[in-house]
N, C-alpha and C positions, 0 to 999 in steps of 0.2 A: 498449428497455433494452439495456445494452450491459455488461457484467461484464469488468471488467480482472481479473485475474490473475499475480503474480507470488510465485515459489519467492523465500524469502529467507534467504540461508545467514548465520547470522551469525558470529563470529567465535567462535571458542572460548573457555568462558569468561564471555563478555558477553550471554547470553541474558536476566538478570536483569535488567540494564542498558536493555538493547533492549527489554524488555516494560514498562519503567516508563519510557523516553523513547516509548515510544507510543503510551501512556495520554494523554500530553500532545500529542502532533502527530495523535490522532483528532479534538481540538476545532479543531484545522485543519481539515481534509478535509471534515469533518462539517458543516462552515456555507458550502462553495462551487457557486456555481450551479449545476446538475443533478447533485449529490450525491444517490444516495438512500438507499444503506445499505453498511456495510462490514461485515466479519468477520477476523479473523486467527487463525488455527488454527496449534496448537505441532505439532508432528510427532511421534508416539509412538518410532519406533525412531530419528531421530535427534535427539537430545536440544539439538542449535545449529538446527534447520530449521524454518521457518515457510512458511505460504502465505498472502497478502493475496488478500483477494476485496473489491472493490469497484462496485456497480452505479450506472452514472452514466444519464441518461437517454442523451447521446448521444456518441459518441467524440470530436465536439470539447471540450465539457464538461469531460473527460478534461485531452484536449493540447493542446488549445492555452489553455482557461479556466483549469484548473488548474494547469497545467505551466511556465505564462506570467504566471505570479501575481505577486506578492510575496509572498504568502501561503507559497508552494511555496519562497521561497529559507530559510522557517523552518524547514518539513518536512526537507527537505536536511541544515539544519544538526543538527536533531533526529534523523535519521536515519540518514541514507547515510554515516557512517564505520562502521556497526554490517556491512555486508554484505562478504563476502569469500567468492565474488566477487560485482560487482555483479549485479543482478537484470535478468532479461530479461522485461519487462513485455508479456504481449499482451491482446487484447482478444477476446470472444464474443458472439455474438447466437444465439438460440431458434432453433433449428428446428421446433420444436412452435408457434410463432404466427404 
């Protein structure tokens, strides 16, 4: 299992916006091949900040299945004008297994 992670600053302002456009681009994500579960947590002290946690089975799954999609040019469109600046997406694996 492989957990993406990325900080999303969004724009000031548009936090509303961005949590109701990704209500609708989770039924994306949600139905592509080694998807297995996401979470998006709001940030308590900065009121525009988010972290996306996503565990894929395995980091192609990610980048190249996901990211290579059509699927992903909806996401995109649902998404990615909400971050300023853009997100630096990495990736984790267990040390504990």
């Amino acid at each position: 299992m492989i957990l993406e992670q990325a900080i999303l600053h969004i724009k000031p302002g548009e936090s509303e916006a961005f949590e109701k456009a990704f209500k609708e681009a989770q039924k994306i994500i949600s139905t592509m091949k080694g998807y297995i579960r996401h979470d998006v947590l709001k940030c308590i002290e900065e009121n525009d900040k988010y972290v996306l946690l996503v565990e894929w089975e395995t980091i192609e799954d990610h980048e190249t299945g996901f990211r290579k999609s059509e699927e992903y040019q909806e996401w995109k469109k649902l998404l990615h004008h909400f971050y300023d600046p853009f997100p630096v997406v990495q990736h984790y694996s267990s040390i504990l297994s």
